[in-house]
C-alpha positions in Angstrom: 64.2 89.5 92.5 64.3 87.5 95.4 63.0 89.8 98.6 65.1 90.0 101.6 68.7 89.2 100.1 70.2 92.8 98.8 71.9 94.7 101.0 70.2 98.4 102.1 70.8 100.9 99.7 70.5 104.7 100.9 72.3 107.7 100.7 75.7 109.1 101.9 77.8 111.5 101.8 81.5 111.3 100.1 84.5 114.0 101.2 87.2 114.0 98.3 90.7 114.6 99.6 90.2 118.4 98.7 87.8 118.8 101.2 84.3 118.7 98.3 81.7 117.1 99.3 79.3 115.2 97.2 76.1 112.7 98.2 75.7 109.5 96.4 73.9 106.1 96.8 75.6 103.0 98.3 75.6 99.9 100.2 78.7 101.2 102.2 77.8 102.2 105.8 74.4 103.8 107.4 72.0 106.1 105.7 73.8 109.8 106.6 77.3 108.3 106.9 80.4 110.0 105.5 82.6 108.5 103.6 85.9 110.2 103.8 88.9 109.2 100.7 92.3 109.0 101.5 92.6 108.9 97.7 90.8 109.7 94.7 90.8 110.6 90.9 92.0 114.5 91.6 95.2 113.6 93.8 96.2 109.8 92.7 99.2 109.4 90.3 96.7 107.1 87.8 94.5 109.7 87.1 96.3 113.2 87.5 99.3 111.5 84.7 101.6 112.6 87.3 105.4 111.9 87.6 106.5 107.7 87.9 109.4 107.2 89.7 111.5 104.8 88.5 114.3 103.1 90.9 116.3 102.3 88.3 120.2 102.7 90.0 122.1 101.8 86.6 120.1 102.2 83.5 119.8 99.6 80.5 122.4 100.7 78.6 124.9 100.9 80.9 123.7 97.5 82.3 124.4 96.0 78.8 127.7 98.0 78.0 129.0 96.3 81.6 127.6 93.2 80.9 129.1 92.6 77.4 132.4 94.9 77.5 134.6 91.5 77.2 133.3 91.4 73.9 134.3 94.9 72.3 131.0 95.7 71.7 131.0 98.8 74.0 
């Protein structure tokens, strides 16, 4: 390794959206900093499997039923 060209690496401390608390290692910041989430794997949608909302004003049946009535399909 080349000496002089990574960035510092030290220790911080990381406060989940809960409130917990947890020290890690990281470039991010001074040594001592805190690193507050505004989201992370307990509250986001991605990781919890929570409910997707769909905006979805007509759904894809009714969209084909409209689309093709001429026909006497629907």
């Amino acid at each position: 390794m080349k000496p002089d060209i990574h960035p510092d690496y030290h220790e911080i401390t990381v406060v989940m959206t809960d409130g917990t608390t947890y020290a890690t290692r990281s470039t991010w910041g001074k040594p001592g900093d805190t690193l507050k989430l505004d989201i992370d794997p307990k509250s986001h949608p991605a990781w919890t499997g929570g409910a997707q909302h769909l905006v979805d004003s007509e759904g894809q049946v009714a969209k084909f039923n409209k689309r093709f009535s001429e026909l006497g399909l629907g």
